[in-house]
PDB file of N, CA, C and O in Angstrom, chain B, residues numbered from 101:
ATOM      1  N   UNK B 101       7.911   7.372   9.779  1.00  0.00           N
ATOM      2  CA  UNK B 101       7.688   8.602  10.506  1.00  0.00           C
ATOM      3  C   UNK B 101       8.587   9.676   9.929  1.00  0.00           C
ATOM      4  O   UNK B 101       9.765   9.539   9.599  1.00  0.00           O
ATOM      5  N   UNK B 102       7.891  10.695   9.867  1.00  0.00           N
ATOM      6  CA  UNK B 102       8.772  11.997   9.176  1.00  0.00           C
ATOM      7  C   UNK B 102       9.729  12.406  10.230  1.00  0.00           C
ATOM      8  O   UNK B 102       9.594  12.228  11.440  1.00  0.00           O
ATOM      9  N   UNK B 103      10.999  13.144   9.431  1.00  0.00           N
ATOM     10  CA  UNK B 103      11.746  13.206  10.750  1.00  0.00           C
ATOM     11  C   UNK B 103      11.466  15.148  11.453  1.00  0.00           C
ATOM     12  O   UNK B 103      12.173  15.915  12.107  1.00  0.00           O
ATOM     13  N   UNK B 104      10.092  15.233  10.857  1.00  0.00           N
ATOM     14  CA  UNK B 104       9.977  16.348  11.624  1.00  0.00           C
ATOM     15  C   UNK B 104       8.787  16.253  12.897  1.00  0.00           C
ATOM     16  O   UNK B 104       8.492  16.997  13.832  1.00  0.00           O
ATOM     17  N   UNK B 105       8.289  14.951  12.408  1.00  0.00           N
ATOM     18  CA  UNK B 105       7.587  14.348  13.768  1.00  0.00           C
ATOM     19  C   UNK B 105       8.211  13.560  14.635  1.00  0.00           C
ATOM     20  O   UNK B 105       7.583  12.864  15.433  1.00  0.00           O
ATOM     21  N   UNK B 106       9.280  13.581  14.581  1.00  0.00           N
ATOM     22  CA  UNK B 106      10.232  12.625  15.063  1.00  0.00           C
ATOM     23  C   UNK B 106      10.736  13.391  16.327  1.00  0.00           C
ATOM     24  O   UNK B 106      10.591  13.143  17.524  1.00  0.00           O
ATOM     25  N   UNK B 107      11.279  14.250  15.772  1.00  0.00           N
ATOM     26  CA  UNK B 107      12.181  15.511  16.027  1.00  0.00           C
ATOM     27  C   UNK B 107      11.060  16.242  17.394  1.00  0.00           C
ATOM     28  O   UNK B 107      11.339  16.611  18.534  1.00  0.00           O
ATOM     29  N   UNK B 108       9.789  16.217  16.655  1.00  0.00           N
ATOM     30  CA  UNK B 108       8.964  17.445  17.734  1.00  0.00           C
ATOM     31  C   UNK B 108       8.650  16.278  18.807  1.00  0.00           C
ATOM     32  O   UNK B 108       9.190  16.535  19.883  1.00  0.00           O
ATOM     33  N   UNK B 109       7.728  14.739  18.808  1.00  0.00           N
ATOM     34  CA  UNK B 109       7.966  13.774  19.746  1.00  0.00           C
ATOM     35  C   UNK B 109       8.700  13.788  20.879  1.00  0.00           C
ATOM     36  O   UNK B 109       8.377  13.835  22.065  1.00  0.00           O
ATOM     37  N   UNK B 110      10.120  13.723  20.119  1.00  0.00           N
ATOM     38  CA  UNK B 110      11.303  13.893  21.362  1.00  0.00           C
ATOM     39  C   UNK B 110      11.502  14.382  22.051  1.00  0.00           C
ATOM     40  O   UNK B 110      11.953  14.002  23.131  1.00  0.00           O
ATOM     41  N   UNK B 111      11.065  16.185  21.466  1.00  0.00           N
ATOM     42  CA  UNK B 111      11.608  17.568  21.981  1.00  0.00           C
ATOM     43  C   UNK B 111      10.658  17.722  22.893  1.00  0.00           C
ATOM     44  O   UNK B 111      10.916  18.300  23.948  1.00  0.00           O
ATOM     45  N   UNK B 112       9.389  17.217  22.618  1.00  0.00           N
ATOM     46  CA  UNK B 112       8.020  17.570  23.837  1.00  0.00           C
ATOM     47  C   UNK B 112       8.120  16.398  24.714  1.00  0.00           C
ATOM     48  O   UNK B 112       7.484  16.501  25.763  1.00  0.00           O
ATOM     49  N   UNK B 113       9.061  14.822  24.446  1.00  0.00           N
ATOM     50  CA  UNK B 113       9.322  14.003  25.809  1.00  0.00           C
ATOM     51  C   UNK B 113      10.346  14.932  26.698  1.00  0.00           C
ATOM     52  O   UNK B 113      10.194  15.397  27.827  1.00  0.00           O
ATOM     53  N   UNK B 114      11.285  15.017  25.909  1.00  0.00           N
ATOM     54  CA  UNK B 114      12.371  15.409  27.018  1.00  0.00           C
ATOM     55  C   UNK B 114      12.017  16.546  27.654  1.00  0.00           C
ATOM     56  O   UNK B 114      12.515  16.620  28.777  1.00  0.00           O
ATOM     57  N   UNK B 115      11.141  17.725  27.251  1.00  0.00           N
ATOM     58  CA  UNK B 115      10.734  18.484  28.432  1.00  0.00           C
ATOM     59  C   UNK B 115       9.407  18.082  29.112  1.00  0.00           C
ATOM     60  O   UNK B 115       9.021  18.796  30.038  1.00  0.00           O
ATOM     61  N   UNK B 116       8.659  16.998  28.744  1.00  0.00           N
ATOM     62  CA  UNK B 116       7.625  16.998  29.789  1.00  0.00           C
ATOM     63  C   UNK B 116       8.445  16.155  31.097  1.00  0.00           C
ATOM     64  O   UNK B 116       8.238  16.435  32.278  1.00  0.00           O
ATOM     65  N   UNK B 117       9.718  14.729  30.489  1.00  0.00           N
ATOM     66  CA  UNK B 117      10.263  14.373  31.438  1.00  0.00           C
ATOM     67  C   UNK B 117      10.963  15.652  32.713  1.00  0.00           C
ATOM     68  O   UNK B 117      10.788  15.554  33.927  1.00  0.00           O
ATOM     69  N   UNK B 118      11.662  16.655  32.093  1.00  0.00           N
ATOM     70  CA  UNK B 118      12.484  17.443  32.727  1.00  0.00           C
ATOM     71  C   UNK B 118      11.535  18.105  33.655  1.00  0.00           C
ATOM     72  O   UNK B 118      11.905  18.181  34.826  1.00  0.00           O
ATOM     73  N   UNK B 119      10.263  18.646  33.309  1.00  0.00           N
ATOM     74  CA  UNK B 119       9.293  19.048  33.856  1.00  0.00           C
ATOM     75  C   UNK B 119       8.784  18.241  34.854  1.00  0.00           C
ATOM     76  O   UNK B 119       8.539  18.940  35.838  1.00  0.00           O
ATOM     77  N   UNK B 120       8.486  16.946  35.058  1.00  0.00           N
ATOM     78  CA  UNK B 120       7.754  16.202  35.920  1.00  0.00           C
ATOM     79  C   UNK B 120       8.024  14.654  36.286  1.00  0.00           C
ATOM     80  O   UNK B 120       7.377  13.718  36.756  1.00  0.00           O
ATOM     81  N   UNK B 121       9.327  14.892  35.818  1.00  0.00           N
ATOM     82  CA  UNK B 121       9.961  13.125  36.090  1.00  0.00           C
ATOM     83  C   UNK B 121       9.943  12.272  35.076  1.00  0.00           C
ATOM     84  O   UNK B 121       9.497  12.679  34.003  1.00  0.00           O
ATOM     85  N   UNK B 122      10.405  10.954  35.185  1.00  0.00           N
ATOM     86  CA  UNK B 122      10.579   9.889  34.496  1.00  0.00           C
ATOM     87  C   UNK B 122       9.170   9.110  34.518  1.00  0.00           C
ATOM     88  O   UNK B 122       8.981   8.300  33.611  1.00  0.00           O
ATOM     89  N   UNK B 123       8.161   9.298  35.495  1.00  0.00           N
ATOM     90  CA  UNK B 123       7.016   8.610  35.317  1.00  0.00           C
ATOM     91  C   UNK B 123       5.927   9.484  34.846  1.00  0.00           C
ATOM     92  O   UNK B 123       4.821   9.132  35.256  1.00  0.00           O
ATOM     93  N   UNK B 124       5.940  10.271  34.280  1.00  0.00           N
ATOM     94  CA  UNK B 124       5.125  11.448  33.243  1.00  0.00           C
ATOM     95  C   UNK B 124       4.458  10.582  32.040  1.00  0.00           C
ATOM     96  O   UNK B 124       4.961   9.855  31.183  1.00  0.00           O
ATOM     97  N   UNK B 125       3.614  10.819  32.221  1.00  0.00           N
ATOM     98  CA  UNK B 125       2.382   9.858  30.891  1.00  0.00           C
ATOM     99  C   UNK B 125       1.825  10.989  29.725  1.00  0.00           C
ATOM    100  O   UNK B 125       1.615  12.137  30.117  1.00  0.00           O
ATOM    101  N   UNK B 126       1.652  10.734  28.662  1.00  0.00           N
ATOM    102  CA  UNK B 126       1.126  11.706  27.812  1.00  0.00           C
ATOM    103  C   UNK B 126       0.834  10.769  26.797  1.00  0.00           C
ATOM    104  O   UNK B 126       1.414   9.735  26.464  1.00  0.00           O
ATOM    105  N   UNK B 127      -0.505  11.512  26.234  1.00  0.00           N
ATOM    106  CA  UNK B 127      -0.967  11.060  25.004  1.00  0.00           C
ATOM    107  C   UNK B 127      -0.623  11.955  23.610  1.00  0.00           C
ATOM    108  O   UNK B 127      -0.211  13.102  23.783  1.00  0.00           O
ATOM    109  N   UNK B 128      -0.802  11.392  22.086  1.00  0.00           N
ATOM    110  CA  UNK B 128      -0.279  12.087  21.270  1.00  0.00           C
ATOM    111  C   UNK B 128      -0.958  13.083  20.994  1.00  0.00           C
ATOM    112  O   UNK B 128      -1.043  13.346  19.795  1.00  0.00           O
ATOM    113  N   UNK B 129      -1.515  13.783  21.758  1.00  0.00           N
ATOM    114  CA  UNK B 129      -2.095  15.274  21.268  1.00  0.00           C
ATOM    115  C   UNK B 129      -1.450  16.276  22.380  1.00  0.00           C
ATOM    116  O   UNK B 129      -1.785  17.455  22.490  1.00  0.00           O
ATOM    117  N   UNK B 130      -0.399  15.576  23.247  1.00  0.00           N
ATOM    118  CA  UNK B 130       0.595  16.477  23.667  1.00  0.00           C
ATOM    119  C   UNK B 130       1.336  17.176  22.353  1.00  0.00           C
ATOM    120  O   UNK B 130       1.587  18.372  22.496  1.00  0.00           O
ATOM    121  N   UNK B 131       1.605  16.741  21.452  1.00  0.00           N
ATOM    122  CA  UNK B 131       2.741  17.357  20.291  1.00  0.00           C
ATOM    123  C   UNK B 131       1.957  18.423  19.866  1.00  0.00           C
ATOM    124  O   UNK B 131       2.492  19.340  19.243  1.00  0.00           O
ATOM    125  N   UNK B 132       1.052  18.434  20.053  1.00  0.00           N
ATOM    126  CA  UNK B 132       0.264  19.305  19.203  1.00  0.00           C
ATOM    127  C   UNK B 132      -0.838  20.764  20.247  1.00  0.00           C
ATOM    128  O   UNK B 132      -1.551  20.556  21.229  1.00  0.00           O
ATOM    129  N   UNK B 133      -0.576  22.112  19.546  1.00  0.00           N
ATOM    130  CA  UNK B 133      -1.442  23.080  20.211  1.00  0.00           C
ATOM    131  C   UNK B 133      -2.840  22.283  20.098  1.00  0.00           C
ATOM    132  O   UNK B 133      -3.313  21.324  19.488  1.00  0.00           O
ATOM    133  N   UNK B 134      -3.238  23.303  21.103  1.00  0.00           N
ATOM    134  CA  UNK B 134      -5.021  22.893  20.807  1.00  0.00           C
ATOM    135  C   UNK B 134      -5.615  23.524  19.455  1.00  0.00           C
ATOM    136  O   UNK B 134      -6.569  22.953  18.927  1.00  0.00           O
ATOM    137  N   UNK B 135      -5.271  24.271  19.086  1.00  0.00           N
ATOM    138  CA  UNK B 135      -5.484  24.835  17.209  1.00  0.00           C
ATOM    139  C   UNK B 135      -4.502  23.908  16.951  1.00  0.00           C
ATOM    140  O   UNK B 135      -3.394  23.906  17.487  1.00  0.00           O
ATOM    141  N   UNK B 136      -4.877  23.159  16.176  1.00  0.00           N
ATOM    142  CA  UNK B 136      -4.069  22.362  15.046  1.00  0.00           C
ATOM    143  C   UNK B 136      -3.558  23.179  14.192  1.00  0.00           C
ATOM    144  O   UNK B 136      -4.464  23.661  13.512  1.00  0.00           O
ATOM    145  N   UNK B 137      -2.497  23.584  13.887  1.00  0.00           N
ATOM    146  CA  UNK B 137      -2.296  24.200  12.509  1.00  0.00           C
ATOM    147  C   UNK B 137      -1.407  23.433  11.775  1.00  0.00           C
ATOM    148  O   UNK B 137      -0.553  24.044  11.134  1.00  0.00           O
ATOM    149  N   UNK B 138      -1.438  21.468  11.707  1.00  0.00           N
ATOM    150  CA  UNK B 138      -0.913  20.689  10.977  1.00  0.00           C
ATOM    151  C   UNK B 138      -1.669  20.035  11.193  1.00  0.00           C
ATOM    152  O   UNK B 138      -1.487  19.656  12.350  1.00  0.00           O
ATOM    153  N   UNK B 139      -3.144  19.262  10.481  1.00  0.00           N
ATOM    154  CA  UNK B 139      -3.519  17.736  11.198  1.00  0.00           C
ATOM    155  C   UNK B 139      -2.892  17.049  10.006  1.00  0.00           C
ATOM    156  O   UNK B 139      -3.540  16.016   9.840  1.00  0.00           O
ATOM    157  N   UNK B 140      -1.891  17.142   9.056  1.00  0.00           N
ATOM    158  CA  UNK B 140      -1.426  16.081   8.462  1.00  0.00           C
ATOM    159  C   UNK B 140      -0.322  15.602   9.314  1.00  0.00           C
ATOM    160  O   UNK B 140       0.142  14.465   9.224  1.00  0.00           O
ATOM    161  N   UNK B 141       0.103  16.537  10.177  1.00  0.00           N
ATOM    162  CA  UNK B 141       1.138  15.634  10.990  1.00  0.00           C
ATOM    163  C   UNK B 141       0.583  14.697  12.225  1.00  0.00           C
ATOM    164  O   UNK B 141       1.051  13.620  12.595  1.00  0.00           O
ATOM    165  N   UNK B 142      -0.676  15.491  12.817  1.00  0.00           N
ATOM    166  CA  UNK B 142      -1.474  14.928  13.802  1.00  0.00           C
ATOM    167  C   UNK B 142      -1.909  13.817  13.054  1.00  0.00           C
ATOM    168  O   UNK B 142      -1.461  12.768  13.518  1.00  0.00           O
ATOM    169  N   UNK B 143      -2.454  13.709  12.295  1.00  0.00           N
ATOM    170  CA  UNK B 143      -2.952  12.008  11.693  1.00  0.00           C
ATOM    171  C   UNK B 143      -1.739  10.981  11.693  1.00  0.00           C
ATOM    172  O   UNK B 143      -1.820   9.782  11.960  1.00  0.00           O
ATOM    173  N   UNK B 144      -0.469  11.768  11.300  1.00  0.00           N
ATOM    174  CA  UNK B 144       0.690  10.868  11.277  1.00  0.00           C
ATOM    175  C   UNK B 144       0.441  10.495  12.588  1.00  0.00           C
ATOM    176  O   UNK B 144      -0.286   9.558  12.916  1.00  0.00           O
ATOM    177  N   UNK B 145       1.005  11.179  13.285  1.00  0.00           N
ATOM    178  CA  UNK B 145       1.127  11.236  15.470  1.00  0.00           C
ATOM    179  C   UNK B 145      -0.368  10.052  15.594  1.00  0.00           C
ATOM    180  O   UNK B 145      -0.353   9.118  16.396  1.00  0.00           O
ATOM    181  N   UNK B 146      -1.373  10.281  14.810  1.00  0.00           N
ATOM    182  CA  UNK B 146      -2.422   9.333  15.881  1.00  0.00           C
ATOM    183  C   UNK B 146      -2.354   8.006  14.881  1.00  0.00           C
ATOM    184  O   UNK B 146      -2.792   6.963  15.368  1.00  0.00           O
ATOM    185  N   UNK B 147      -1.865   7.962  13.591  1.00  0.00           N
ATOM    186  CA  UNK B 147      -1.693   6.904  12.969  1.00  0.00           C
ATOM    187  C   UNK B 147      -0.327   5.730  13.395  1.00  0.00           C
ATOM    188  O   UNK B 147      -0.318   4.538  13.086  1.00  0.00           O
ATOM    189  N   UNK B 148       0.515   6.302  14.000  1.00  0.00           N
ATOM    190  CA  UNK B 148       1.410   5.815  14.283  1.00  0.00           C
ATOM    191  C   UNK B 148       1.394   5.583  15.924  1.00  0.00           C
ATOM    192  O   UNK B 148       2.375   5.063  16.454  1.00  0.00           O
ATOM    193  N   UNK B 149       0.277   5.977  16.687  1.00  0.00           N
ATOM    194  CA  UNK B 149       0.343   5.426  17.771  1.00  0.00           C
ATOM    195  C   UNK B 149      -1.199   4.541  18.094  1.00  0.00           C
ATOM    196  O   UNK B 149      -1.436   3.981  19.165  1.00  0.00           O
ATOM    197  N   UNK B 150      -1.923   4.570  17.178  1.00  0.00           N
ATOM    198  CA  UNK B 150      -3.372   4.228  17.192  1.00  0.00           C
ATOM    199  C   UNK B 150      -3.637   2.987  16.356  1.00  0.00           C
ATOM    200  O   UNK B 150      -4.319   1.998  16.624  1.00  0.00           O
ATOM    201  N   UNK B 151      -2.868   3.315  15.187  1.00  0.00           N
ATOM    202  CA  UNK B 151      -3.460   2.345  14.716  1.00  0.00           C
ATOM    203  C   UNK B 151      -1.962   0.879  14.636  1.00  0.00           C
ATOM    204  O   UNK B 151      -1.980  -0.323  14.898  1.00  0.00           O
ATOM    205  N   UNK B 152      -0.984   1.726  14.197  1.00  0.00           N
ATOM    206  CA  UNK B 152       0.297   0.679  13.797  1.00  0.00           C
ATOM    207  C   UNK B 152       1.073   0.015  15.289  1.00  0.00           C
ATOM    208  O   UNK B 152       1.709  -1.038  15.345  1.00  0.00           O
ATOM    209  N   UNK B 153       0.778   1.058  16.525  1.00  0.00           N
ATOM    210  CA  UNK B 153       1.532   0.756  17.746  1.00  0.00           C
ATOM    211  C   UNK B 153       0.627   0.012  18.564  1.00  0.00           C
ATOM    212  O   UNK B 153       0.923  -0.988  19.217  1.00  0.00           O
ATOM    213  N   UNK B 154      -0.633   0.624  18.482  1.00  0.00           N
ATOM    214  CA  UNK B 154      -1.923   0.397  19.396  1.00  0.00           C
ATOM    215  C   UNK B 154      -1.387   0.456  21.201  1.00  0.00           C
ATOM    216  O   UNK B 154      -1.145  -0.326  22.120  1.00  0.00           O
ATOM    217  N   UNK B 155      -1.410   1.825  20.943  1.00  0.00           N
ATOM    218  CA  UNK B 155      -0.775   2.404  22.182  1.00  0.00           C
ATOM    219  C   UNK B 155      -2.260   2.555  23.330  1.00  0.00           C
ATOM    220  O   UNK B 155      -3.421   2.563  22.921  1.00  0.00           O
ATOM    221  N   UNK B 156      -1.938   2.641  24.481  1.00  0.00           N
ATOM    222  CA  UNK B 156      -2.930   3.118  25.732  1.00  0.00           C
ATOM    223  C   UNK B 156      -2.894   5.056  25.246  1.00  0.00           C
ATOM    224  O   UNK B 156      -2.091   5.737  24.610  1.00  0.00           O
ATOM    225  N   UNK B 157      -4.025   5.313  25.848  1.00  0.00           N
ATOM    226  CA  UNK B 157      -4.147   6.698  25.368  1.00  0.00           C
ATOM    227  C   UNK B 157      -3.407   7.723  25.654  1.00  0.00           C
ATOM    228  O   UNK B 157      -3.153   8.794  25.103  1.00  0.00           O
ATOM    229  N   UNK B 158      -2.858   6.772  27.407  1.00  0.00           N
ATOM    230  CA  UNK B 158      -1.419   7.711  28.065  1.00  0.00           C
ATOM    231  C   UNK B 158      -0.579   6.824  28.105  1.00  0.00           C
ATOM    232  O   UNK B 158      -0.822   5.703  28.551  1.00  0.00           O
ATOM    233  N   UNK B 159       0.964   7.328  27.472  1.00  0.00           N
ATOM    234  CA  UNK B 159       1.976   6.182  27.324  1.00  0.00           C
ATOM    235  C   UNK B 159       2.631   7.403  28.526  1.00  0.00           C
ATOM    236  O   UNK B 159       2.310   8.528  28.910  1.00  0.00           O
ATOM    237  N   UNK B 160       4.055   6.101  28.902  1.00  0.00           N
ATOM    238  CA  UNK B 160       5.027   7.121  29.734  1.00  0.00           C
ATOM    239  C   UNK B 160       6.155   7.605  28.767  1.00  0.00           C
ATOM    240  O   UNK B 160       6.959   6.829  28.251  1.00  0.00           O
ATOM    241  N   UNK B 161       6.145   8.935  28.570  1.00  0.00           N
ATOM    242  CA  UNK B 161       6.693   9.650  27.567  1.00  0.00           C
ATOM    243  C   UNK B 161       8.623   8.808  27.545  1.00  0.00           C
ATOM    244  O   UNK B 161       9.360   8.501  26.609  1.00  0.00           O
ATOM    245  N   UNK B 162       8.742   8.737  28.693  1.00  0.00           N
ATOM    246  CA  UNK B 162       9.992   7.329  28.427  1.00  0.00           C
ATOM    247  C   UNK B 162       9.967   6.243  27.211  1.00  0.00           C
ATOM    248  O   UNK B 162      10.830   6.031  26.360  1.00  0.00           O
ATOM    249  N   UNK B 163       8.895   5.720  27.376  1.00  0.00           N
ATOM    250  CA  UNK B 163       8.652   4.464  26.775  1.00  0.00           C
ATOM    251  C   UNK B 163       8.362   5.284  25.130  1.00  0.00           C
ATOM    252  O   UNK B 163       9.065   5.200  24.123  1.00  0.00           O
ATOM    253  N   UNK B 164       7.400   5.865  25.283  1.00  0.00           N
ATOM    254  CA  UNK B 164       7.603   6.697  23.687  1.00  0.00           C
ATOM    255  C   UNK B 164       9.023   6.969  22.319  1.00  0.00           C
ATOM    256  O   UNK B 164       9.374   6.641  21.186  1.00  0.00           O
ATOM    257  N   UNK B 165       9.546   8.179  24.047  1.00  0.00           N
ATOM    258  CA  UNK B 165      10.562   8.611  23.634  1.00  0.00           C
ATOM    259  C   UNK B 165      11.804   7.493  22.672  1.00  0.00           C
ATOM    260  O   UNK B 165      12.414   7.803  21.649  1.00  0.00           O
ATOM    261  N   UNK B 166      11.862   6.195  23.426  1.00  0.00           N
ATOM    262  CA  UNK B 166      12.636   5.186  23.231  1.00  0.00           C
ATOM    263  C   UNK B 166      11.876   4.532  21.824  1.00  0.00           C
ATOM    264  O   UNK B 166      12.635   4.373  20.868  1.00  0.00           O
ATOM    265  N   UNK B 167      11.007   4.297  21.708  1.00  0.00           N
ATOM    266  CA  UNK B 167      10.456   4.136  20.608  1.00  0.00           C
ATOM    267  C   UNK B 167      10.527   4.685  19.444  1.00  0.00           C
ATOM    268  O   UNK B 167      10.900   3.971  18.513  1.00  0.00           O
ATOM    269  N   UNK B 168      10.193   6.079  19.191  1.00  0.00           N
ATOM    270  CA  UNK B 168      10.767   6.899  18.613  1.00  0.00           C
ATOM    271  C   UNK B 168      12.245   6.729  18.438  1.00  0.00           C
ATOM    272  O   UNK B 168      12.538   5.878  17.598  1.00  0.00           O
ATOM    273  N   UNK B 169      13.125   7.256  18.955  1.00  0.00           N
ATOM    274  CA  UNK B 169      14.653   6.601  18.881  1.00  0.00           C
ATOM    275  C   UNK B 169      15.290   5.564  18.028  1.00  0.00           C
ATOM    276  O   UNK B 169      16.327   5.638  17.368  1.00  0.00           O
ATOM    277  N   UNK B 170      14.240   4.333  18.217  1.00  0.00           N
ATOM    278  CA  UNK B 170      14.633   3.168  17.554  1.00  0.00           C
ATOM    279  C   UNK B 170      14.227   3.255  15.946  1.00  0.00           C
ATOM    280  O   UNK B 170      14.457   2.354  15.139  1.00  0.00           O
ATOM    281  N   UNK B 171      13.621   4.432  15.659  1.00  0.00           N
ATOM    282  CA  UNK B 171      13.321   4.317  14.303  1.00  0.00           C
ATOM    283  C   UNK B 171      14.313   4.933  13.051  1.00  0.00           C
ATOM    284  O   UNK B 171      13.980   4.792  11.874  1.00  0.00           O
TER     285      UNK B 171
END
């Protein structure tokens, strides 16, 4: 994972947590506007939760966040 997808991951857990709690669910097209103006990073974001993690479509941005972390 690039560490500029790394970096934006985190930055959009820790405010959706701050925003709405510790049980806040989001899928990986939270990181991203609705205009894409990167899908090489969005393919990273859905390659790394779709195909290598095989994530549910809504994770709890906790469980993400920590994931991310460990890398």
């Amino acid at each position: 994972m690039t560490p500029v997808l790394k970096q934006k991951i985190i930055a959009v857990c820790d405010q959706k947590i701050a925003q709405k709690g510790d049980n806040v669910g989001l899928s990986f097209y939270a990181f991203f506007k609705n205009k894409n103006e990167t899908p090489e990073l969005l393919m990273e974001a859905a390659t790394w939760w779709i195909e290598t993690h095989k994530l549910d479509h809504f994770e709890k941005a906790v469980k993400i966040k920590k994931m991310v972390e460990s890398l």
